[in-house]
VEXDREN-2710 file (C-alpha; in Angstrom, 1 decimal):
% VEXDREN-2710
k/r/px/py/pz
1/UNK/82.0/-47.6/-20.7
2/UNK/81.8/-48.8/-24.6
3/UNK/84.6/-46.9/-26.8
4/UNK/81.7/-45.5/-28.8
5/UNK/80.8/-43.2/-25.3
6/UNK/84.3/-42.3/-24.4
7/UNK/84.9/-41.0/-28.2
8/UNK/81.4/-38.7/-28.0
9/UNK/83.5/-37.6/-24.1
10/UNK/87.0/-36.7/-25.8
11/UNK/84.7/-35.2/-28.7
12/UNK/82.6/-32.9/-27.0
13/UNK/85.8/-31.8/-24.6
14/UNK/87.4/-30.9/-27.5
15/UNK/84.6/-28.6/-29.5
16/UNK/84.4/-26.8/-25.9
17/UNK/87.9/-25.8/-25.5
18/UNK/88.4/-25.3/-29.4
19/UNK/87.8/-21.5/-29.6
20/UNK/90.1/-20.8/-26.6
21/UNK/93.4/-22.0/-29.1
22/UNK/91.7/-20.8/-32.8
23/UNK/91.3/-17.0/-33.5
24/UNK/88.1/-14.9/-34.8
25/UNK/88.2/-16.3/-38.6
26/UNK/88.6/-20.0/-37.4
27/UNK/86.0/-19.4/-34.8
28/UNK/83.9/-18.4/-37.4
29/UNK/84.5/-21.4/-39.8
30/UNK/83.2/-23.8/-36.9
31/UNK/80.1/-21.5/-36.9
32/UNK/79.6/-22.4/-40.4
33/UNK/80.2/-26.1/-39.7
34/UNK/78.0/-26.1/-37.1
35/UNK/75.2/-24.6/-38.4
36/UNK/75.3/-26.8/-41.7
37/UNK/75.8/-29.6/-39.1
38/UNK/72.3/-28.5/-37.7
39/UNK/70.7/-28.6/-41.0
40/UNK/72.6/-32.0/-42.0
41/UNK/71.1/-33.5/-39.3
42/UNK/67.7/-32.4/-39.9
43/UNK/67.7/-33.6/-43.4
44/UNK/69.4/-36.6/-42.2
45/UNK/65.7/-37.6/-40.9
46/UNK/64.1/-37.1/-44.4
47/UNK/66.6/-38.7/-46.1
48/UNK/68.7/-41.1/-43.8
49/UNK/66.5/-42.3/-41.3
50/UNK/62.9/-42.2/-43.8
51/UNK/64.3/-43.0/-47.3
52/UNK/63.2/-39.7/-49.0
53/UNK/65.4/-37.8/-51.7
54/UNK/64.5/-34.7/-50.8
55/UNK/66.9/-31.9/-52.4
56/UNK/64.6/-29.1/-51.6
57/UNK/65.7/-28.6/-48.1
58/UNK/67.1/-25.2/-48.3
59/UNK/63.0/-23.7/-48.8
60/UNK/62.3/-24.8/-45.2
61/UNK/65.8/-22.8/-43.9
62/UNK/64.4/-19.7/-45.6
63/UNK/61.4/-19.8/-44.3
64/UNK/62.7/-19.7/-41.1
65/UNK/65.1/-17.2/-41.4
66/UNK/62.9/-14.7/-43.8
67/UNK/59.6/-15.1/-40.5
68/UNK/63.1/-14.1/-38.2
69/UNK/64.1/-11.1/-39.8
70/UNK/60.5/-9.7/-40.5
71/UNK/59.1/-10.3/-37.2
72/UNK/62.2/-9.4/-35.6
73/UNK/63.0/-5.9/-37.9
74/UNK/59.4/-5.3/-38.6
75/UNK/57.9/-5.7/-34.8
76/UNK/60.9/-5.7/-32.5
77/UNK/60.7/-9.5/-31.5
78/UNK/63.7/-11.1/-29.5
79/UNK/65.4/-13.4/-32.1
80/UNK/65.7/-16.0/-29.6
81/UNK/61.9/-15.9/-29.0
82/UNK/61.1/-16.7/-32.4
83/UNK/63.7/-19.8/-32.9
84/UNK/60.3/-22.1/-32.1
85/UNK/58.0/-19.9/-34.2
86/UNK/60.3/-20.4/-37.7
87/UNK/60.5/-24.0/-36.5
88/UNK/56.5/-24.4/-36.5
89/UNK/56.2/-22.4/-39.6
90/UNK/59.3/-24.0/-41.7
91/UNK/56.7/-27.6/-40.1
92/UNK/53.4/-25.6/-41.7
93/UNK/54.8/-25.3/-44.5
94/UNK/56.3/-28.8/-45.4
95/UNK/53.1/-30.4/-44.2
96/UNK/51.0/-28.5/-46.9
97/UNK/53.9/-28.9/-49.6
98/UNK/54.4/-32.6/-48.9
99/UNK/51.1/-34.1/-48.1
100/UNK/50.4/-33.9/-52.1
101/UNK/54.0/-35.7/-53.0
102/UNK/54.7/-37.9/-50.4
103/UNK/53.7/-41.1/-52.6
104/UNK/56.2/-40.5/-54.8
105/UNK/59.6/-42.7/-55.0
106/UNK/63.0/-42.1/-55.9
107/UNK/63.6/-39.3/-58.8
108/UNK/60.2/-37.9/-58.8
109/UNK/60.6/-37.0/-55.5
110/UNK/64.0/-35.2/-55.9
111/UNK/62.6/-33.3/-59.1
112/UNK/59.9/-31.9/-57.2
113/UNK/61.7/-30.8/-54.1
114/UNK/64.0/-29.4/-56.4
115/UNK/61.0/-27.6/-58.1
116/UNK/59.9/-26.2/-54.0
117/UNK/63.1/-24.4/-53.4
118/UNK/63.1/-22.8/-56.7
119/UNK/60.2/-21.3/-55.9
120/UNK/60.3/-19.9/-52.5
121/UNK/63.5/-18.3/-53.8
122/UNK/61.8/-16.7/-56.6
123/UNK/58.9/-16.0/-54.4
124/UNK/61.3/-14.1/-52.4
125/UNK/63.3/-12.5/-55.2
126/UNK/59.2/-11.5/-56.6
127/UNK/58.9/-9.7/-53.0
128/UNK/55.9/-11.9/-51.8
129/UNK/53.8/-9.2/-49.5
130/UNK/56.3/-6.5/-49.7
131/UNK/57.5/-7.8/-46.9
132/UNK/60.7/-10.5/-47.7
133/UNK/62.6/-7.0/-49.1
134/UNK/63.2/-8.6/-52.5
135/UNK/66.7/-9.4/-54.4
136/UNK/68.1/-7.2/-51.6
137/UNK/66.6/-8.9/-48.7
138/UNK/66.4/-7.9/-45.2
139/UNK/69.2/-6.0/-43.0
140/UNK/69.4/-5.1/-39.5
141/UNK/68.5/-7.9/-38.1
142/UNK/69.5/-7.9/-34.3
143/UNK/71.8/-9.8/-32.0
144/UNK/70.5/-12.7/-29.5
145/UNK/70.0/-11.6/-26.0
146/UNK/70.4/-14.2/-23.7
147/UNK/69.8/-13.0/-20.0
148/UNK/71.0/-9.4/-20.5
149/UNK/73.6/-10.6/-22.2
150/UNK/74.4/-9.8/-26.0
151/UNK/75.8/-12.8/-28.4
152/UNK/77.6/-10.6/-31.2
153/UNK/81.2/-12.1/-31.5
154/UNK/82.1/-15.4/-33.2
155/UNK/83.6/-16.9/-29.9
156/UNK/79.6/-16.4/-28.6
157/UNK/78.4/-17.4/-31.6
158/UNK/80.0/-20.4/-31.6
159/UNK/78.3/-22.0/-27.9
160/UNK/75.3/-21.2/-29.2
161/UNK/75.5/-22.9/-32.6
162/UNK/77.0/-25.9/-30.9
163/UNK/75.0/-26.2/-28.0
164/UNK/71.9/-25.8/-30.3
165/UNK/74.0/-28.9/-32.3
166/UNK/74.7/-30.7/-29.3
167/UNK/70.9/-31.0/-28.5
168/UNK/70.0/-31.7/-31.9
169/UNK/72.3/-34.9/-31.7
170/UNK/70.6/-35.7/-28.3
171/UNK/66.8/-35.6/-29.2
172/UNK/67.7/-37.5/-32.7
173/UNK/69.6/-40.0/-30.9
174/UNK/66.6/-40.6/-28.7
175/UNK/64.7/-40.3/-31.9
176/UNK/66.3/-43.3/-33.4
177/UNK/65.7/-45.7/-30.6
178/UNK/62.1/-44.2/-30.3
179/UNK/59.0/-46.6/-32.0
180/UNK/59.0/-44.2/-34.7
181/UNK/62.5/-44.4/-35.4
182/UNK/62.1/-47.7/-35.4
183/UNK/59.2/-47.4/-38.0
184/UNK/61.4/-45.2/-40.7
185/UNK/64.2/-48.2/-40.3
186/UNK/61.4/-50.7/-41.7
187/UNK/60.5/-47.9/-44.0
188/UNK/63.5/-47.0/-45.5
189/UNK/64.6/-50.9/-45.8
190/UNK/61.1/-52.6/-47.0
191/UNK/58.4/-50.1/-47.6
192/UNK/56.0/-53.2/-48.9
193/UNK/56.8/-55.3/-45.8
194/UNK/56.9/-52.4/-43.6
195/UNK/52.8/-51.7/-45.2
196/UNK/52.8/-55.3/-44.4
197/UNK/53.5/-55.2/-40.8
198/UNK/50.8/-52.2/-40.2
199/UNK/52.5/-49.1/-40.4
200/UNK/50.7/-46.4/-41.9
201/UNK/53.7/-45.7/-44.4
202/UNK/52.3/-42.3/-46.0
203/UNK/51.8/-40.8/-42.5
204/UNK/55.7/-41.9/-40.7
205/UNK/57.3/-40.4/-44.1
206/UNK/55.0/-36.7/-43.6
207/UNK/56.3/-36.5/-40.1
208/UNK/59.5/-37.3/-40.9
209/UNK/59.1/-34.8/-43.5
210/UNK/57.8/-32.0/-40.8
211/UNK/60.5/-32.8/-38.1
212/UNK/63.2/-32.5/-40.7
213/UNK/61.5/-29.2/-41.4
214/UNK/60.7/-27.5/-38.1
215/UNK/64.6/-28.3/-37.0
216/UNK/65.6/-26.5/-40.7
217/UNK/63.5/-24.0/-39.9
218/UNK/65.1/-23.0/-36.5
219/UNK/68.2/-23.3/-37.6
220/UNK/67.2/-20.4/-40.1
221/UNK/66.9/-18.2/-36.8
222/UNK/70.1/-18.3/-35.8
223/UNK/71.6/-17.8/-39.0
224/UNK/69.7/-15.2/-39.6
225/UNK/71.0/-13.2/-36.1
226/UNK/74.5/-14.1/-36.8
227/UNK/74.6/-12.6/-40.3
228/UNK/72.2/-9.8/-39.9
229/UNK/71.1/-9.9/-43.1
230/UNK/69.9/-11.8/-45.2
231/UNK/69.1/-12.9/-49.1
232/UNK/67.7/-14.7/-51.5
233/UNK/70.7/-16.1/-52.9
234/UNK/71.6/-17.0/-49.2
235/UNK/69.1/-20.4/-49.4
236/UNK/69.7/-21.1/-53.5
237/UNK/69.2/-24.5/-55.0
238/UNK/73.2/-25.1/-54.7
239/UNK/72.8/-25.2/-50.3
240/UNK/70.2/-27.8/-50.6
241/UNK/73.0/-29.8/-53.0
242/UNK/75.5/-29.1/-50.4
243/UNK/73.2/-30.5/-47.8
244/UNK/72.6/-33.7/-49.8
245/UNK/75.8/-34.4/-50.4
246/UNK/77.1/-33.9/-46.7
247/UNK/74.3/-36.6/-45.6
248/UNK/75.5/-38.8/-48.6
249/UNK/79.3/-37.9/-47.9
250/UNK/79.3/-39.3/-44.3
251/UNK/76.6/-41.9/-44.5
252/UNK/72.8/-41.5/-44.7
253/UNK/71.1/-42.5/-40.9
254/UNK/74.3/-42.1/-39.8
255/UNK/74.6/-38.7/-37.1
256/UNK/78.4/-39.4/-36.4
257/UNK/78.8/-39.9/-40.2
258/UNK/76.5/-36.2/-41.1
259/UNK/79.1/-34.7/-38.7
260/UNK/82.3/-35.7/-40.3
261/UNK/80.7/-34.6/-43.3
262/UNK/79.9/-30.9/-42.4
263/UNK/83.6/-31.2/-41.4
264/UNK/84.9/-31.9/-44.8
265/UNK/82.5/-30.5/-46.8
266/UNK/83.0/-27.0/-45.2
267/UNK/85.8/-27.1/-42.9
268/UNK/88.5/-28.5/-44.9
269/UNK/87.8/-26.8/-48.0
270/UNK/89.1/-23.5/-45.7
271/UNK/91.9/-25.5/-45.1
272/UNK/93.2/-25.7/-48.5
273/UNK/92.3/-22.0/-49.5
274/UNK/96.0/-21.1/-50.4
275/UNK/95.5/-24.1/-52.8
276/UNK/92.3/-22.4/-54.4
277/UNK/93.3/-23.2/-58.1
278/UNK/93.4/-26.5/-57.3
279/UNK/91.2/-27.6/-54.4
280/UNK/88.1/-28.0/-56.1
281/UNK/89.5/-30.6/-58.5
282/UNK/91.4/-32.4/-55.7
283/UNK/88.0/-32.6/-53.6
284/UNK/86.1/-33.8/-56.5
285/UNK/88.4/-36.7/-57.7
286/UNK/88.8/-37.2/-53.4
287/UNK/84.7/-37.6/-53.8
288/UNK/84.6/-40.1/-56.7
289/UNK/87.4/-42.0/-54.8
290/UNK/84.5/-42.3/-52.1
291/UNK/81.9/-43.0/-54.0
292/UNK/83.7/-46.0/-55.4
293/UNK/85.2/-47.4/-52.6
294/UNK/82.9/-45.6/-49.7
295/UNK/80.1/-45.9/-51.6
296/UNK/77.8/-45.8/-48.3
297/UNK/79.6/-43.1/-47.3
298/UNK/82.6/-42.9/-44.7
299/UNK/80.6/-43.7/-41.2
300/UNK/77.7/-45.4/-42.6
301/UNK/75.0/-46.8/-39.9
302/UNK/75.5/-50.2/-38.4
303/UNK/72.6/-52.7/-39.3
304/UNK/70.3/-52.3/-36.9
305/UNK/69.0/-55.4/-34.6
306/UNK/65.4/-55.6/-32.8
307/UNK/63.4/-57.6/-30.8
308/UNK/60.4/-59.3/-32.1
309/UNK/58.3/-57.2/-29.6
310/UNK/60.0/-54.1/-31.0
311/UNK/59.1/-55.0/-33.9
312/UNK/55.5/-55.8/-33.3
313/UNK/55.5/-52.6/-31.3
314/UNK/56.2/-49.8/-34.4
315/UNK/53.0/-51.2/-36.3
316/UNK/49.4/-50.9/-35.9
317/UNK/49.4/-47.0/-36.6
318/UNK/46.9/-46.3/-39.1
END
Protein backbone atom coordinates (compact mmCIF):
# COMPACT_ATOMS: atom_id res chain seq x y z
CA UNK A 1 0.00 0.00 0.00
CA UNK A 2 1.78 3.43 -1.17
CA UNK A 3 2.13 5.90 2.00
CA UNK A 4 -0.01 8.30 0.06
CA UNK A 5 -3.20 5.61 0.78
CA UNK A 6 -2.36 4.82 4.25
CA UNK A 7 -2.29 8.79 5.06
CA UNK A 8 -6.00 9.24 3.25
CA UNK A 9 -6.76 5.69 5.93
CA UNK A 10 -5.41 7.45 9.25
CA UNK A 11 -7.08 10.65 7.75
CA UNK A 12 -10.44 9.73 7.21
CA UNK A 13 -10.35 7.53 10.83
CA UNK A 14 -9.59 10.51 12.30
CA UNK A 15 -12.45 13.08 10.84
CA UNK A 16 -14.90 10.06 11.93
CA UNK A 17 -14.02 9.80 15.47
CA UNK A 18 -13.29 13.72 15.81
CA UNK A 19 -16.74 14.89 17.19
CA UNK A 20 -16.79 12.07 19.76
CA UNK A 21 -13.64 14.09 21.78
CA UNK A 22 -14.58 18.05 20.55
CA UNK A 23 -17.77 19.64 21.96
CA UNK A 24 -20.83 21.54 20.16
CA UNK A 25 -18.76 24.87 19.25
CA UNK A 26 -15.74 22.72 17.78
CA UNK A 27 -18.14 20.46 16.09
CA UNK A 28 -19.48 23.32 14.53
CA UNK A 29 -16.16 24.87 13.35
CA UNK A 30 -15.47 21.54 11.32
CA UNK A 31 -18.88 22.24 9.75
CA UNK A 32 -17.64 25.44 8.57
CA UNK A 33 -14.41 23.79 7.30
CA UNK A 34 -16.08 21.37 5.71
CA UNK A 35 -18.45 23.09 3.85
CA UNK A 36 -15.81 25.75 2.54
CA UNK A 37 -13.83 22.48 1.85
CA UNK A 38 -16.85 21.49 -0.48
CA UNK A 39 -16.73 24.75 -2.23
CA UNK A 40 -12.77 24.78 -2.37
CA UNK A 41 -12.87 21.88 -4.18
CA UNK A 42 -15.36 22.90 -6.58
CA UNK A 43 -13.54 25.92 -7.52
CA UNK A 44 -10.54 23.95 -7.46
CA UNK A 45 -11.87 22.57 -10.98
CA UNK A 46 -12.23 26.18 -12.47
CA UNK A 47 -9.22 27.32 -11.26
CA UNK A 48 -6.75 24.48 -10.40
CA UNK A 49 -7.42 21.79 -12.69
CA UNK A 50 -8.75 24.40 -15.97
CA UNK A 51 -6.57 27.45 -15.49
CA UNK A 52 -9.46 30.02 -15.02
CA UNK A 53 -9.28 32.95 -12.39
CA UNK A 54 -12.60 32.91 -11.57
CA UNK A 55 -13.32 35.06 -8.23
CA UNK A 56 -16.98 35.08 -8.73
CA UNK A 57 -17.69 31.78 -7.19
CA UNK A 58 -19.78 32.86 -4.38
CA UNK A 59 -22.98 33.77 -7.20
CA UNK A 60 -23.17 30.08 -8.00
CA UNK A 61 -23.45 29.23 -3.90
CA UNK A 62 -26.33 31.65 -3.70
CA UNK A 63 -28.03 30.49 -6.26
CA UNK A 64 -28.16 27.32 -4.71
CA UNK A 65 -29.04 28.24 -1.47
CA UNK A 66 -31.60 31.20 -2.30
CA UNK A 67 -33.74 28.05 -5.10
CA UNK A 68 -33.35 25.96 -1.38
CA UNK A 69 -34.97 28.18 0.85
CA UNK A 70 -37.74 29.36 -1.60
CA UNK A 71 -38.71 26.08 -2.79
CA UNK A 72 -38.25 24.56 0.48
CA UNK A 73 -40.23 27.67 2.70
CA UNK A 74 -42.47 28.66 -0.22
CA UNK A 75 -43.69 24.91 -1.33
CA UNK A 76 -42.74 22.55 1.51
CA UNK A 77 -39.88 20.66 -0.45
CA UNK A 78 -37.51 18.28 1.52
CA UNK A 79 -34.15 20.12 1.63
CA UNK A 80 -32.46 17.03 0.82
CA UNK A 81 -34.61 16.64 -2.38
CA UNK A 82 -33.54 19.72 -3.82
CA UNK A 83 -29.49 19.33 -3.11
CA UNK A 84 -29.55 18.17 -7.11
CA UNK A 85 -32.01 20.81 -8.25
CA UNK A 86 -29.68 23.96 -6.83
CA UNK A 87 -26.85 21.96 -8.34
CA UNK A 88 -28.47 21.99 -11.94
CA UNK A 89 -29.63 25.49 -11.56
CA UNK A 90 -26.24 26.99 -9.89
CA UNK A 91 -24.87 24.61 -13.71
CA UNK A 92 -27.83 26.82 -15.75
CA UNK A 93 -26.71 29.57 -14.73
CA UNK A 94 -22.84 29.51 -15.18
CA UNK A 95 -23.38 28.04 -18.60
CA UNK A 96 -25.49 31.17 -19.77
CA UNK A 97 -23.07 33.58 -17.72
CA UNK A 98 -19.84 32.02 -19.00
CA UNK A 99 -20.46 31.01 -22.54
CA UNK A 100 -20.02 34.88 -23.51
CA UNK A 101 -16.51 35.25 -21.28
CA UNK A 102 -14.95 32.13 -21.61
CA UNK A 103 -12.24 33.52 -24.21
CA UNK A 104 -11.00 35.66 -21.98
CA UNK A 105 -7.38 35.14 -20.19
CA UNK A 106 -6.01 36.04 -17.03
CA UNK A 107 -7.35 39.56 -15.37
CA UNK A 108 -10.15 40.04 -17.63
CA UNK A 109 -11.51 37.09 -16.53
CA UNK A 110 -11.21 37.78 -12.73
CA UNK A 111 -12.73 41.39 -13.31
CA UNK A 112 -15.76 40.03 -14.78
CA UNK A 113 -16.46 37.23 -12.31
CA UNK A 114 -15.96 39.67 -9.88
CA UNK A 115 -18.51 41.88 -11.80
CA UNK A 116 -21.16 38.37 -11.59
CA UNK A 117 -21.18 38.10 -7.92
CA UNK A 118 -21.79 41.72 -7.42
CA UNK A 119 -24.69 41.42 -9.13
CA UNK A 120 -26.58 38.46 -8.04
CA UNK A 121 -26.01 39.99 -4.61
CA UNK A 122 -27.57 43.18 -5.50
CA UNK A 123 -30.07 41.33 -7.46
CA UNK A 124 -30.90 39.71 -4.22
CA UNK A 125 -30.57 42.78 -2.00
CA UNK A 126 -33.18 44.50 -5.11
CA UNK A 127 -35.69 41.47 -4.17
CA UNK A 128 -35.63 39.90 -7.71
CA UNK A 129 -39.44 38.47 -7.99
CA UNK A 130 -40.37 39.22 -4.54
CA UNK A 131 -39.39 36.16 -3.84
CA UNK A 132 -35.34 36.16 -2.53
CA UNK A 133 -36.93 38.30 0.73
CA UNK A 134 -34.49 41.15 0.11
CA UNK A 135 -31.62 42.68 2.54
CA UNK A 136 -33.42 40.47 5.10
CA UNK A 137 -33.43 37.24 3.31
CA UNK A 138 -35.19 34.16 3.91
CA UNK A 139 -35.91 32.36 7.53
CA UNK A 140 -37.35 29.23 8.46
CA UNK A 141 -35.81 27.15 6.43
CA UNK A 142 -36.17 23.47 7.63
CA UNK A 143 -33.99 20.72 8.88
CA UNK A 144 -32.79 17.64 6.53
CA UNK A 145 -34.78 14.56 7.00
CA UNK A 146 -32.93 11.62 6.32
CA UNK A 147 -35.07 8.38 6.75
CA UNK A 148 -37.35 9.72 9.49
CA UNK A 149 -34.73 10.92 11.01
CA UNK A 150 -34.08 14.85 11.75
CA UNK A 151 -30.28 16.29 11.24
CA UNK A 152 -30.59 19.47 13.57
CA UNK A 153 -27.39 19.30 15.95
CA UNK A 154 -23.85 20.14 14.90
CA UNK A 155 -22.58 16.49 15.78
CA UNK A 156 -25.36 15.45 12.72
CA UNK A 157 -24.46 18.15 10.85
CA UNK A 158 -21.11 17.33 10.73
CA UNK A 159 -21.51 13.43 8.83
CA UNK A 160 -23.41 15.04 6.53
CA UNK A 161 -21.07 17.82 5.48
CA UNK A 162 -18.22 15.43 5.48
CA UNK A 163 -19.60 12.59 3.91
CA UNK A 164 -21.04 15.10 1.22
CA UNK A 165 -16.96 16.12 1.29
CA UNK A 166 -15.79 12.76 1.33
CA UNK A 167 -17.62 12.09 -2.01
CA UNK A 168 -16.71 15.22 -3.48
CA UNK A 169 -12.93 14.11 -3.14
CA UNK A 170 -13.91 10.69 -4.67
CA UNK A 171 -15.68 11.77 -7.95
CA UNK A 172 -12.88 14.60 -8.43
CA UNK A 173 -10.21 12.16 -7.88
CA UNK A 174 -11.78 10.03 -10.56
CA UNK A 175 -12.23 13.27 -12.40
CA UNK A 176 -8.57 13.90 -12.60
CA UNK A 177 -7.51 10.61 -14.11
CA UNK A 178 -10.65 10.83 -16.43
CA UNK A 179 -9.80 12.03 -20.37
CA UNK A 180 -11.14 15.20 -19.49
CA UNK A 181 -9.05 15.72 -16.60
CA UNK A 182 -6.51 14.86 -18.61
CA UNK A 183 -7.66 17.60 -21.25
CA UNK A 184 -7.81 20.63 -18.49
CA UNK A 185 -3.96 19.40 -17.49
CA UNK A 186 -2.94 20.23 -21.35
CA UNK A 187 -5.23 23.27 -20.94
CA UNK A 188 -4.10 24.82 -18.01
CA UNK A 189 -0.21 24.03 -19.00
CA UNK A 190 -0.31 24.89 -22.99
CA UNK A 191 -3.61 26.22 -24.19
CA UNK A 192 -1.86 26.81 -27.90
CA UNK A 193 -0.52 23.25 -27.94
CA UNK A 194 -3.38 21.78 -26.25
CA UNK A 195 -5.61 23.71 -29.60
CA UNK A 196 -2.84 22.08 -31.22
CA UNK A 197 -3.38 18.56 -30.32
CA UNK A 198 -7.41 18.83 -31.06
CA UNK A 199 -9.00 19.72 -28.05
CA UNK A 200 -11.84 21.87 -28.45
CA UNK A 201 -10.37 24.38 -25.67
CA UNK A 202 -13.55 26.83 -25.36
CA UNK A 203 -15.82 23.89 -24.75
CA UNK A 204 -13.39 21.71 -21.71
CA UNK A 205 -13.02 25.34 -19.98
CA UNK A 206 -17.35 25.79 -20.07
CA UNK A 207 -17.73 22.48 -18.53
CA UNK A 208 -15.23 22.93 -16.19
CA UNK A 209 -16.86 26.08 -15.54
CA UNK A 210 -20.57 24.15 -15.02
CA UNK A 211 -19.07 21.28 -12.84
CA UNK A 212 -17.38 23.71 -10.63
CA UNK A 213 -20.81 25.29 -10.53
CA UNK A 214 -23.38 22.54 -10.02
CA UNK A 215 -21.05 21.19 -6.98
CA UNK A 216 -21.17 25.13 -5.55
CA UNK A 217 -24.52 25.13 -6.01
CA UNK A 218 -25.26 21.98 -3.85
CA UNK A 219 -23.29 22.93 -1.46
CA UNK A 220 -25.58 26.03 -1.06
CA UNK A 221 -28.30 23.38 0.08
CA UNK A 222 -26.86 22.29 2.85
CA UNK A 223 -25.79 25.48 4.10
CA UNK A 224 -28.80 26.75 3.67
CA UNK A 225 -30.57 23.83 6.17
CA UNK A 226 -27.91 24.17 8.63
CA UNK A 227 -28.24 27.95 9.13
CA UNK A 228 -31.90 28.34 8.42
CA UNK A 229 -31.69 31.40 7.18
CA UNK A 230 -30.17 33.04 4.94
CA UNK A 231 -28.81 36.61 3.36
CA UNK A 232 -27.35 38.51 1.08
CA UNK A 233 -24.39 39.44 2.84
CA UNK A 234 -24.04 35.51 3.50
CA UNK A 235 -22.43 34.98 -0.36
CA UNK A 236 -20.60 38.72 -0.63
CA UNK A 237 -17.65 39.35 -2.82
CA UNK A 238 -15.26 38.78 0.36
CA UNK A 239 -16.38 34.57 0.31
CA UNK A 240 -15.48 34.30 -3.18
CA UNK A 241 -11.80 36.02 -2.03
CA UNK A 242 -11.74 33.57 0.70
CA UNK A 243 -12.38 30.77 -1.72
CA UNK A 244 -9.50 31.94 -3.99
CA UNK A 245 -7.20 32.19 -1.65
CA UNK A 246 -7.85 28.71 0.14
CA UNK A 247 -7.22 27.06 -3.56
CA UNK A 248 -4.11 29.41 -3.96
CA UNK A 249 -3.14 28.77 -0.09
CA UNK A 250 -2.80 24.94 -0.45
CA UNK A 251 -2.00 24.60 -4.09
CA UNK A 252 -4.18 25.00 -7.17
CA UNK A 253 -5.06 21.22 -8.83
CA UNK A 254 -4.02 20.13 -5.70
CA UNK A 255 -7.34 18.34 -3.48
CA UNK A 256 -5.03 17.38 -0.51
CA UNK A 257 -3.51 20.87 -0.80
CA UNK A 258 -7.56 22.73 -0.98
CA UNK A 259 -8.00 20.70 2.21
CA UNK A 260 -5.14 21.91 4.29
CA UNK A 261 -6.24 25.14 3.21
CA UNK A 262 -9.87 25.19 4.44
CA UNK A 263 -8.02 24.07 7.60
CA UNK A 264 -6.00 27.10 8.05
CA UNK A 265 -7.91 29.51 6.40
CA UNK A 266 -10.98 28.75 8.74
CA UNK A 267 -10.03 26.45 11.33
CA UNK A 268 -6.99 27.87 12.73
CA UNK A 269 -7.98 31.38 12.73
CA UNK A 270 -10.63 29.88 15.69
CA UNK A 271 -7.68 28.70 17.20
CA UNK A 272 -6.13 31.89 17.87
CA UNK A 273 -9.33 33.88 18.86
CA UNK A 274 -8.08 34.81 22.38
CA UNK A 275 -5.23 36.44 20.25
CA UNK A 276 -7.92 38.45 18.20
CA UNK A 277 -5.89 41.85 18.28
CA UNK A 278 -3.27 40.21 16.81
CA UNK A 279 -4.16 37.23 14.65
CA UNK A 280 -4.97 38.90 11.62
CA UNK A 281 -1.56 40.50 11.30
CA UNK A 282 0.18 37.26 12.33
CA UNK A 283 -1.83 35.30 9.50
CA UNK A 284 -1.13 37.92 6.98
CA UNK A 285 2.74 38.25 7.42
CA UNK A 286 2.32 33.92 7.91
CA UNK A 287 0.73 34.41 4.17
CA UNK A 288 3.41 36.57 2.50
CA UNK A 289 5.97 34.15 4.19
CA UNK A 290 4.14 31.60 1.84
CA UNK A 291 3.90 33.29 -0.96
CA UNK A 292 7.53 33.88 -1.07
CA UNK A 293 8.88 30.75 -0.17
CA UNK A 294 5.55 28.49 -0.98
CA UNK A 295 4.83 30.37 -3.76
CA UNK A 296 2.78 27.24 -5.40
CA UNK A 297 1.18 26.90 -2.36
CA UNK A 298 1.98 24.35 0.55
CA UNK A 299 0.82 20.84 -1.20
CA UNK A 300 1.07 21.88 -4.67
CA UNK A 301 0.26 19.00 -7.45
CA UNK A 302 2.98 16.69 -8.57
CA UNK A 303 3.81 17.01 -12.40
CA UNK A 304 1.78 14.90 -14.02
CA UNK A 305 3.16 11.97 -16.46
CA UNK A 306 1.06 10.31 -19.46
CA UNK A 307 1.25 7.94 -21.96
CA UNK A 308 1.49 8.87 -25.49
CA UNK A 309 -1.92 7.02 -26.00
CA UNK A 310 -3.34 9.09 -23.15
CA UNK A 311 -2.33 11.76 -24.73
CA UNK A 312 -3.64 11.04 -28.17
CA UNK A 313 -6.74 9.93 -26.38
CA UNK A 314 -8.04 13.58 -24.68
CA UNK A 315 -7.99 15.19 -28.31
CA UNK A 316 -10.22 14.99 -31.19
CA UNK A 317 -13.25 16.69 -29.38
CA UNK A 318 -14.51 19.38 -31.38
Amino acid sequence: MKPTQIFAILFAALMATCPFFLNAYWTDVMNNVGIYAILALSLNVILGHAGLFHMGHAAFYAIGAYLTAILNTQYGVPVLWLILPAGLMAGFFALIVARPIIHLRGDYLLIVTIGIVEIVRIALINNVFDITGGANGIYGISRPMLFGFKIAKPFHFYYLIWSFAALTIFLLIRLEHSRFGRALHYIKEDEVAAGGCGINIARYKLEAFVIGAVWAGMCGTIYASKMTIIAPESFSFDESVILFTIVILGGAGSIPGVILGSFLLVGLPEVFRGFAEYRMLIFGAAMMAMMIFRNRGLLPPRPKRYKLGEIASAGGAK
